[in-house]
Biopython code that builds the backbone (N, CA, C, O; Angstrom):
import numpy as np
from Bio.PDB.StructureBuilder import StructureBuilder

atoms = [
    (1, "UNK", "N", (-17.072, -2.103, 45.668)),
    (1, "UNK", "CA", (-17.492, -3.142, 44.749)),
    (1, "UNK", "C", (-18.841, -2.737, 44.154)),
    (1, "UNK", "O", (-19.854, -2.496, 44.811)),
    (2, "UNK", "N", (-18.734, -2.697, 42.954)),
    (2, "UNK", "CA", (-20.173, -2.472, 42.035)),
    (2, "UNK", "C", (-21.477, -3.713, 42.437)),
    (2, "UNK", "O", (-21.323, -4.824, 42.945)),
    (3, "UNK", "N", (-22.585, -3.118, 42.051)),
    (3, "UNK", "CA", (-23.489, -4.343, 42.004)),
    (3, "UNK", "C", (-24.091, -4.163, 40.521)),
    (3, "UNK", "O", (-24.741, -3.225, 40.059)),
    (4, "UNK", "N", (-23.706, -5.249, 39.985)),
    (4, "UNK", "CA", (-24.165, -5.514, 38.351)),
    (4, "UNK", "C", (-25.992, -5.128, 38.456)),
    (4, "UNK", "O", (-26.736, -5.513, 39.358)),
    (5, "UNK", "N", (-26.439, -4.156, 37.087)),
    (5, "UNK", "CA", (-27.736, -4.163, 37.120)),
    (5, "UNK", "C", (-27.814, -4.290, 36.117)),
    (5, "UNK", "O", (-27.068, -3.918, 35.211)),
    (6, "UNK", "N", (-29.303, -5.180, 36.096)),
    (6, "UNK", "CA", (-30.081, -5.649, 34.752)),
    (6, "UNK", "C", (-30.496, -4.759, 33.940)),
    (6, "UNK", "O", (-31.370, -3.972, 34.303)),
    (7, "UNK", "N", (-30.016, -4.712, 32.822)),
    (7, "UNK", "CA", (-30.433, -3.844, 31.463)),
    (7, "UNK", "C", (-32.199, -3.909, 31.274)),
    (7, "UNK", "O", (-32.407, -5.020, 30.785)),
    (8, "UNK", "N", (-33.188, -3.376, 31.409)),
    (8, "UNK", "CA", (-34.535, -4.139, 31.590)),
    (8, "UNK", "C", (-34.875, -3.809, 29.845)),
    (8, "UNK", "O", (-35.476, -4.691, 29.231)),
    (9, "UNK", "N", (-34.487, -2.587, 29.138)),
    (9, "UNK", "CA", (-34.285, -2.749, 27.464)),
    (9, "UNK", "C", (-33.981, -4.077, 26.459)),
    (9, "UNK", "O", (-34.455, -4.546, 25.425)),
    (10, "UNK", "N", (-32.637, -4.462, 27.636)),
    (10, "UNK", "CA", (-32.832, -5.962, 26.431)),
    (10, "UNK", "C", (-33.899, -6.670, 27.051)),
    (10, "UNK", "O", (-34.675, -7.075, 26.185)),
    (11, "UNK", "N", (-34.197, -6.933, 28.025)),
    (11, "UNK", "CA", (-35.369, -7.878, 28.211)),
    (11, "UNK", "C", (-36.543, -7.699, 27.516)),
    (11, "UNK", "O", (-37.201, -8.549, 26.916)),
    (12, "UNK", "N", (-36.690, -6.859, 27.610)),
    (12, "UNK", "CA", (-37.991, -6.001, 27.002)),
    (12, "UNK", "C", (-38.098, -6.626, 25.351)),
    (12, "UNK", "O", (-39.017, -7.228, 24.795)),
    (13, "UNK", "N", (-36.853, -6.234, 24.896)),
    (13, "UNK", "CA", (-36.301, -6.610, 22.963)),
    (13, "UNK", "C", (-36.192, -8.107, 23.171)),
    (13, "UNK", "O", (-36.167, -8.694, 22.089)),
    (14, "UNK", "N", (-36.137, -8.715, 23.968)),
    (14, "UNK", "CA", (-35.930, -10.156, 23.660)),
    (14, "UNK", "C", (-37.260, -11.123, 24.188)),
    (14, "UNK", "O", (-37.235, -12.314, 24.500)),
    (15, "UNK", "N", (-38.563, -10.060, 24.170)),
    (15, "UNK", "CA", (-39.921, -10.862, 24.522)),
    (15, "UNK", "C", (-40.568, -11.649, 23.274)),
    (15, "UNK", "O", (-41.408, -12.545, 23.355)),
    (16, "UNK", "N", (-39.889, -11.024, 21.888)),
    (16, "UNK", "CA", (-40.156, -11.994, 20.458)),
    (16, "UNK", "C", (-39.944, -13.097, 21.062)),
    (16, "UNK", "O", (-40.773, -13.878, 21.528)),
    (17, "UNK", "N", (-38.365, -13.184, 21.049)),
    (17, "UNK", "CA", (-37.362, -14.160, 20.891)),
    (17, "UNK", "C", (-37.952, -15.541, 21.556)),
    (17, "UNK", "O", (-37.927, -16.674, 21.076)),
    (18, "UNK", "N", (-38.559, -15.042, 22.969)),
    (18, "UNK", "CA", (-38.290, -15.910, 23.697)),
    (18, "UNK", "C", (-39.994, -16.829, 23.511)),
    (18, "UNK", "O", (-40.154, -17.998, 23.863)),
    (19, "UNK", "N", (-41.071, -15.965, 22.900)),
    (19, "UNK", "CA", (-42.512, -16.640, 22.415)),
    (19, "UNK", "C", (-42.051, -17.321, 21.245)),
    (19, "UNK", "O", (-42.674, -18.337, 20.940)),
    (20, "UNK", "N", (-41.017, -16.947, 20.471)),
    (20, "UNK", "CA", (-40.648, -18.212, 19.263)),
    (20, "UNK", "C", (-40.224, -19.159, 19.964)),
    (20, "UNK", "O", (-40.558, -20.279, 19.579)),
    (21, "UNK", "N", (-39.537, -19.084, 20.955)),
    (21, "UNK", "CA", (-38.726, -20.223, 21.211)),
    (21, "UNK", "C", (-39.528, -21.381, 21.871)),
    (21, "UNK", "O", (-39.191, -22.562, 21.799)),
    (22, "UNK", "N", (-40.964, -20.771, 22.724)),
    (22, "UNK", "CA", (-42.097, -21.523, 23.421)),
    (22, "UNK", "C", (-42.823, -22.026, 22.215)),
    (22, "UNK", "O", (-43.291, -23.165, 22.213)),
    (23, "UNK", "N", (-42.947, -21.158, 21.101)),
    (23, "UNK", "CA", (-43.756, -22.187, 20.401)),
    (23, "UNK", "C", (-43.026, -23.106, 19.466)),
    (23, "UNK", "O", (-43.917, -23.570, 18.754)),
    (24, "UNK", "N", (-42.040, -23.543, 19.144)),
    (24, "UNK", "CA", (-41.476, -24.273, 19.022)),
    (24, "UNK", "C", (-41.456, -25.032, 20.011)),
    (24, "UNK", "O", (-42.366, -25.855, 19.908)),
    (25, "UNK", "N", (-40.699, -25.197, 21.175)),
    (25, "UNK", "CA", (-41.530, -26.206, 21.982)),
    (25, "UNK", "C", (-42.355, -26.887, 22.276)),
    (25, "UNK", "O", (-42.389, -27.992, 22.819)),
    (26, "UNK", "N", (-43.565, -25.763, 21.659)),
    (26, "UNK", "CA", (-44.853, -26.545, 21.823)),
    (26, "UNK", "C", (-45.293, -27.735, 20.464)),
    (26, "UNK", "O", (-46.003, -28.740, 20.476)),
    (27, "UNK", "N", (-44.350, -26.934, 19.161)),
    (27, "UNK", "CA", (-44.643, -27.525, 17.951)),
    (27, "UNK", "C", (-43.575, -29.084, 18.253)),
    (27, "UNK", "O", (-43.700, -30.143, 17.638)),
    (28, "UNK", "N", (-42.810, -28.863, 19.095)),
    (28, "UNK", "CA", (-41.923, -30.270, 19.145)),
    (28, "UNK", "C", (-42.811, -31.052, 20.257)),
    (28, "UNK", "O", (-42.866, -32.250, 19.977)),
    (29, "UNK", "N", (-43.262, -30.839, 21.009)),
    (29, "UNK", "CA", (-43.803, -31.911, 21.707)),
    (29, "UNK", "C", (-45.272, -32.394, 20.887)),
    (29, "UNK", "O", (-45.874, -33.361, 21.354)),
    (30, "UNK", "N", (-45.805, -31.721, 19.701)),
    (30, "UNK", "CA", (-46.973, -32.006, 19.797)),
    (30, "UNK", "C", (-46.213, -32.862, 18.282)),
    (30, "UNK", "O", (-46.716, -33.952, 18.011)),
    (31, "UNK", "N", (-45.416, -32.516, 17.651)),
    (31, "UNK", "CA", (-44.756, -33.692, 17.121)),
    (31, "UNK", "C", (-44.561, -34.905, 17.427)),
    (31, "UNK", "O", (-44.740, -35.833, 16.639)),
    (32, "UNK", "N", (-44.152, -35.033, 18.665)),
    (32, "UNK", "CA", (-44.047, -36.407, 19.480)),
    (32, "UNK", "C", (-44.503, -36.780, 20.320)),
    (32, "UNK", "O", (-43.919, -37.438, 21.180)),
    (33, "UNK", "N", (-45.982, -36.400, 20.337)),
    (33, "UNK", "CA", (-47.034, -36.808, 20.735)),
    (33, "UNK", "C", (-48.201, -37.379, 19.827)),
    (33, "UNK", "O", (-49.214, -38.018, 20.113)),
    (34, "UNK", "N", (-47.544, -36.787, 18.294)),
    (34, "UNK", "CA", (-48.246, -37.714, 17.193)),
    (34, "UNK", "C", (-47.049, -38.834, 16.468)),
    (34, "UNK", "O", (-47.181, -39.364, 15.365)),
    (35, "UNK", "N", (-46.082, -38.984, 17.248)),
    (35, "UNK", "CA", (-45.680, -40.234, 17.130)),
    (35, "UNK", "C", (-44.227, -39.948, 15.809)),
    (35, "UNK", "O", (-43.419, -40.850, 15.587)),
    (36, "UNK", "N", (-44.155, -38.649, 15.124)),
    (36, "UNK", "CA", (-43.608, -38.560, 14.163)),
    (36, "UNK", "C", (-41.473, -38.689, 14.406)),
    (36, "UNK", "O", (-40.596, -38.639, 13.544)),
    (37, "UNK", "N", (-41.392, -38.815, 15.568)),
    (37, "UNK", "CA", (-39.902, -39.028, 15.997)),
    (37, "UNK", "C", (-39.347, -40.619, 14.697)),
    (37, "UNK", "O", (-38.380, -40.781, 13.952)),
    (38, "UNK", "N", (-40.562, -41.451, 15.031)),
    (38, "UNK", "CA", (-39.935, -42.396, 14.094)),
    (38, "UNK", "C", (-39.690, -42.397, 12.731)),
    (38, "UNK", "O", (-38.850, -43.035, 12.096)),
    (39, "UNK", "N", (-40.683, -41.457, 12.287)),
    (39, "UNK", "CA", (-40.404, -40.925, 10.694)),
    (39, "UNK", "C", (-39.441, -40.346, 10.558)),
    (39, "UNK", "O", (-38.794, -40.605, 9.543)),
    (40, "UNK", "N", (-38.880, -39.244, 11.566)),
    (40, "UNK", "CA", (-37.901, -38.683, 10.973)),
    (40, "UNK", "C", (-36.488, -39.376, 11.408)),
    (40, "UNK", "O", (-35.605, -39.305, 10.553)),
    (41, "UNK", "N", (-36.182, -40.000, 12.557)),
    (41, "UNK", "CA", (-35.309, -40.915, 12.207)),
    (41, "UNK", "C", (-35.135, -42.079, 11.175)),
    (41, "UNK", "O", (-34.034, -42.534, 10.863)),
    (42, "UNK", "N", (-36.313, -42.507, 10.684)),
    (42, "UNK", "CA", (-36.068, -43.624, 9.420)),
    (42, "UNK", "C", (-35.384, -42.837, 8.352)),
    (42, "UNK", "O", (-34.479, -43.262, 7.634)),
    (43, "UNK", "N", (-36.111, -41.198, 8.310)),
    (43, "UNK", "CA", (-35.509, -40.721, 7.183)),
    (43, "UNK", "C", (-34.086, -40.467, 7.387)),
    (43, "UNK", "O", (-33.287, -40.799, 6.511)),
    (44, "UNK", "N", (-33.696, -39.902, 8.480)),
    (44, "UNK", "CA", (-32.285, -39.887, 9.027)),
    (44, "UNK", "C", (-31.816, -40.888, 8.549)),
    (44, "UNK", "O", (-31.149, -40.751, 7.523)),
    (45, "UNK", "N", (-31.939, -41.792, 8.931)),
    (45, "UNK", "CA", (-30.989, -43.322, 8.841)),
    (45, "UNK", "C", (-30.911, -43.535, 7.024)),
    (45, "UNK", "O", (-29.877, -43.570, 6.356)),
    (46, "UNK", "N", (-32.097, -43.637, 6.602)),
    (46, "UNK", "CA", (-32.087, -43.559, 4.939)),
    (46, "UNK", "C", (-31.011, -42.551, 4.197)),
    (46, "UNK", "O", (-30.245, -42.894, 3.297)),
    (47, "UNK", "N", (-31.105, -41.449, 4.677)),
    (47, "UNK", "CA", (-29.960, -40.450, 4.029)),
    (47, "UNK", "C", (-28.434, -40.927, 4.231)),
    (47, "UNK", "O", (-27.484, -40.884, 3.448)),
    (48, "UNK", "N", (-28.540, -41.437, 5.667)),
    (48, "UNK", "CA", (-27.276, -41.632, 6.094)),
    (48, "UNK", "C", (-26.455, -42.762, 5.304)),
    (48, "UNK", "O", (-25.254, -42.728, 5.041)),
    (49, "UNK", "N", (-27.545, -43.953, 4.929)),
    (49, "UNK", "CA", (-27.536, -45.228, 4.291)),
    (49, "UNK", "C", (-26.516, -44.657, 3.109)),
    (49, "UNK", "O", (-25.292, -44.785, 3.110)),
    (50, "UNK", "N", (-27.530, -43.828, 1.846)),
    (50, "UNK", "CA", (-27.029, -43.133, 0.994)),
    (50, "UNK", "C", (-25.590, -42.183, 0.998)),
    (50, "UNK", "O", (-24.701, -42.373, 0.168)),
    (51, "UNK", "N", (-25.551, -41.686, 1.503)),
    (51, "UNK", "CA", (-24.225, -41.361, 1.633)),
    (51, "UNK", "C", (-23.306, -41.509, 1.843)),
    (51, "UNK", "O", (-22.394, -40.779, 1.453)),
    (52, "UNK", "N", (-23.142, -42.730, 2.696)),
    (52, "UNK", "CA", (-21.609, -43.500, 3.044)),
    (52, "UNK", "C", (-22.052, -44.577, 1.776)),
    (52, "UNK", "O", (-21.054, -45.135, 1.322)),
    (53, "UNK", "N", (-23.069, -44.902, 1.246)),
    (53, "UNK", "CA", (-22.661, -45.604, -0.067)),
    (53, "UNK", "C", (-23.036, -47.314, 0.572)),
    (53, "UNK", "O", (-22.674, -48.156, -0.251)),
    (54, "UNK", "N", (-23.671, -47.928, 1.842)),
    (54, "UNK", "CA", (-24.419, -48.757, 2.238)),
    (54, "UNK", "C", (-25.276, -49.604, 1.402)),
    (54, "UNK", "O", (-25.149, -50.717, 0.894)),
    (55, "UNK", "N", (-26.291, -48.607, 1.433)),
    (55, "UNK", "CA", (-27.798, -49.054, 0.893)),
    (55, "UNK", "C", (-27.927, -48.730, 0.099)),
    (55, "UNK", "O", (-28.987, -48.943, -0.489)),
]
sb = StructureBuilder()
sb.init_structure("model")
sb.init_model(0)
sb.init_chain("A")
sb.init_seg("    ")
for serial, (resi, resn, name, xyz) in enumerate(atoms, 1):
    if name == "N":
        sb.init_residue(resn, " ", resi, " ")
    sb.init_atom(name, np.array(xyz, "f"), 0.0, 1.0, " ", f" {name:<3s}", serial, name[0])
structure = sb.get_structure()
């Protein structure tokens, strides 16, 4: 029976990937920590209004 080994090349190629993905994280919590979740659901809901023909 083989024992699977870690490629350490892709890890290496995927150290961008994975600092975009933290700072995004960081840009979403500091979003909703300035409170902006409710803006963008009003706008959500507004588009949504518009398009089924509602509001």
């Amino acid at each position: 029976m083989k024992v699977p080994q870690f490629n350490l090349k892709c890890l290496k190629s995927s150290r961008g990937g994975v600092c975009l993905m933290g700072f995004g994280v960081i840009m979403m919590g500091f979003g909703i920590y300035r409170g902006e979740i409710s803006v963008v659901l009003e706008k959500a809901v507004n588009i949504c209004m518009e398009c089924i023909g509602i509001g």
